[in-house]
C-alpha positions as CSV (number, residue, x, y, z in Angstrom):
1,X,220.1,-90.2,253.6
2,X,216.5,-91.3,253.2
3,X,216.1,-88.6,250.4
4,X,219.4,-90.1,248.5
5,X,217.8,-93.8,249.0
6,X,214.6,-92.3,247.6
7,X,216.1,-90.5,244.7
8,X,218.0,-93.6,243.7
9,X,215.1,-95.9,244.1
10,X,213.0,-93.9,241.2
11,X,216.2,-93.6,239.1
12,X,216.5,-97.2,239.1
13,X,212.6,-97.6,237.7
14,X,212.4,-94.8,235.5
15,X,215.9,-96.4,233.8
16,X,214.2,-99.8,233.8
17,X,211.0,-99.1,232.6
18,X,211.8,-96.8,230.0
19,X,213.5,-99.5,227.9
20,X,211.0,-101.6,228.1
21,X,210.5,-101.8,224.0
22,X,212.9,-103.3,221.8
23,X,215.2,-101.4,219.8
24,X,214.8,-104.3,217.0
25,X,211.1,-104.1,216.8
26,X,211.3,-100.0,215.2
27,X,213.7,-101.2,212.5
28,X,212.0,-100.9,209.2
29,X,212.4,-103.2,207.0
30,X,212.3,-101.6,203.8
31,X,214.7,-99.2,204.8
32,X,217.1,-101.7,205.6
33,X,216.9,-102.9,202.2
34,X,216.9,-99.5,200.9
35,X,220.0,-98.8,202.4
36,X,221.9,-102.3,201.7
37,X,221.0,-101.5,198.0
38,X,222.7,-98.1,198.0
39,X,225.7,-99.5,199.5
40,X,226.1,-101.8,196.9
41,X,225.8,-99.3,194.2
42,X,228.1,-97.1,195.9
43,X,230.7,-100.2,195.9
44,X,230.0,-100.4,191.9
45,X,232.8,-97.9,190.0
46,X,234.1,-97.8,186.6
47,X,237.0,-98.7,185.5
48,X,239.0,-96.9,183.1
49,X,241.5,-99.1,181.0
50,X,243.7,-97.6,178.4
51,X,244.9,-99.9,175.6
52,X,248.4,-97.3,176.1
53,X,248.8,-94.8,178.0
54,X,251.6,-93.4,176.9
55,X,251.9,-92.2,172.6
56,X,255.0,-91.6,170.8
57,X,255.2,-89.5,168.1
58,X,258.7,-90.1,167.0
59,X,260.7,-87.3,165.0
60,X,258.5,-84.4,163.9
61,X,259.4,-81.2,162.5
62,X,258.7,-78.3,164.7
63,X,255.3,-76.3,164.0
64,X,253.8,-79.4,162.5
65,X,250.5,-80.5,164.6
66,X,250.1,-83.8,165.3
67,X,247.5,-85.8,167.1
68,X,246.2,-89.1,168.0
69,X,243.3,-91.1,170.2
70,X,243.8,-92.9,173.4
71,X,241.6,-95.7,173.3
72,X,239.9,-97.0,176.7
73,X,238.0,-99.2,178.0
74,X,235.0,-99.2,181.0
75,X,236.1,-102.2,182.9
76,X,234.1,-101.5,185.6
77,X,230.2,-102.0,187.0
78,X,229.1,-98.5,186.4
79,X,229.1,-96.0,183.8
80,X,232.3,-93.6,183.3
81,X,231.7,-90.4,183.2
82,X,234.8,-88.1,182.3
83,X,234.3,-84.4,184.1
84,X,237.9,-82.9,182.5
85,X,241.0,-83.0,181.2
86,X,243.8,-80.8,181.2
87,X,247.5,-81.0,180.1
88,X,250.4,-79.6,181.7
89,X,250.6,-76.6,178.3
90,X,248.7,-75.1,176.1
91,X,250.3,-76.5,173.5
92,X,248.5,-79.6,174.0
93,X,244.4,-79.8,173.7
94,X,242.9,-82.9,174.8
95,X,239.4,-83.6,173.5
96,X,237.4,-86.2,176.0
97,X,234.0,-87.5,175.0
98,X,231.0,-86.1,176.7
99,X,229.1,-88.6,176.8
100,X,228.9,-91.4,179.9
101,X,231.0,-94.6,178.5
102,X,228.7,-97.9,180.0
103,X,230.1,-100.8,181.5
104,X,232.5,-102.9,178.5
105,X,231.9,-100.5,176.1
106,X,234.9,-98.1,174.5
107,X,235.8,-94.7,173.9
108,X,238.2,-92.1,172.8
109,X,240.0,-89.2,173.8
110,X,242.0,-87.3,171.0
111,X,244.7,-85.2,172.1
112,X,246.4,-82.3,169.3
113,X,249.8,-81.0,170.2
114,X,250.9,-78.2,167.7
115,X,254.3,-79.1,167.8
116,X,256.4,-76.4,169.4
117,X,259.2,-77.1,171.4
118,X,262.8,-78.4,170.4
119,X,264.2,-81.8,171.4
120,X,262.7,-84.2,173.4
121,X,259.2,-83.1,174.3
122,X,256.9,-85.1,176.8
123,X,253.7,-83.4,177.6
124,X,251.5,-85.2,180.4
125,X,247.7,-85.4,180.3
126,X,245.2,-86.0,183.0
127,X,241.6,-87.1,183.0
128,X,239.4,-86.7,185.5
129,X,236.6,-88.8,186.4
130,X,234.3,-90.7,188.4
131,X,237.1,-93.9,189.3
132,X,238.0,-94.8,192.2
133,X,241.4,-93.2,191.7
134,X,239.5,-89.8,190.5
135,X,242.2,-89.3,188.0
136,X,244.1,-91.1,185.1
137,X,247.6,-90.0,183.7
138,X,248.3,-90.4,180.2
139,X,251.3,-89.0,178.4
140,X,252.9,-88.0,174.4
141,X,256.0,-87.5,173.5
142,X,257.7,-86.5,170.5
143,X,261.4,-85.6,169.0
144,X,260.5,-81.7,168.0
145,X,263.4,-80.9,165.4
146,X,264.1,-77.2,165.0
147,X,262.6,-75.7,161.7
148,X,265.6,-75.0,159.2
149,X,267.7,-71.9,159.7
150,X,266.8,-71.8,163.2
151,X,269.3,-72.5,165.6
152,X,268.2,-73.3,169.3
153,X,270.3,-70.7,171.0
154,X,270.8,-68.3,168.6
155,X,267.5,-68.1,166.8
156,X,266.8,-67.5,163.6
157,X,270.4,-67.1,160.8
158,X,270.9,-64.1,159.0
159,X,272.0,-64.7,155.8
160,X,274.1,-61.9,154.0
161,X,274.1,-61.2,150.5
């Protein structure tokens, strides 16, 4: 028992004594402001804003290309920086800029579709980048009517002399 009192005793001072500094006195200052300042950056993101985000073509013959720009805005507190974008076919290319887009300013991202398909054709585009969402859908769509002597189930006509 005395061993158990004795053992207990020292526990007690070692645990008291060895705390004896405060925790608050080994905080760094500058780190501490170091760190608040990279928190706040971290919080600042761009914003991308679209002035559409979705582009009709209307009625287009088939095989004809077409494209157009998506305008957009950086609505944000940081710069944009666009790493990719990819469509749902190869029939439609989109072209992002590769340069960062600041805060306010605006930019551009042409998109070509050549034009194949047959009735209602909506083709889906999406953009990734450095938003808090980490991507941005936009979308075209066009009538494709089928070039002349071309049927859409029968393919082309024969014509018989």
């Amino acid at each position: 028992m005395k061993k158990t009192s004795i053992v207990l005793v020292i526990s007690c001072l070692v645990v008291l004594f060895s705390c004896k500094e405060k925790a608050s006195n080994k905080v760094n200052v500058t780190n501490v402001e170091a760190a608040s300042q990279r928190d706040a950056a971290a919080k600042s993101l761009p914003i991308m804003t679209f002035d559409k985000s979705e582009h009709d073509f209307g009625t287009i013959d088939q095989g004809t290309p077409q494209e157009f720009a998506f305008t957009f805005t950086n609505t944000g507190n940081a710069p944009l920086i666009i790493t990719d974008a990819k469509s749902t076919c190869g029939c439609t290319v989109p072209n992002p800029p590769k340069e960062p887009i600041a805060p306010g300013e605006t930019g551009e991202l042409m998109v070509k579709f050549n034009g194949s398909g047959q009735n209602q054709v909506t083709k889906s585009i999406t953009v990734t980048a450095n938003t808090e969402k980490g991507s941005e859908i936009i979308r075209i769509k066009a009538f494709v009517t089928p070039k002349a002597g071309v049927t859409p189930a029968a393919g082309p006509l024969k014509v018989s002399k």
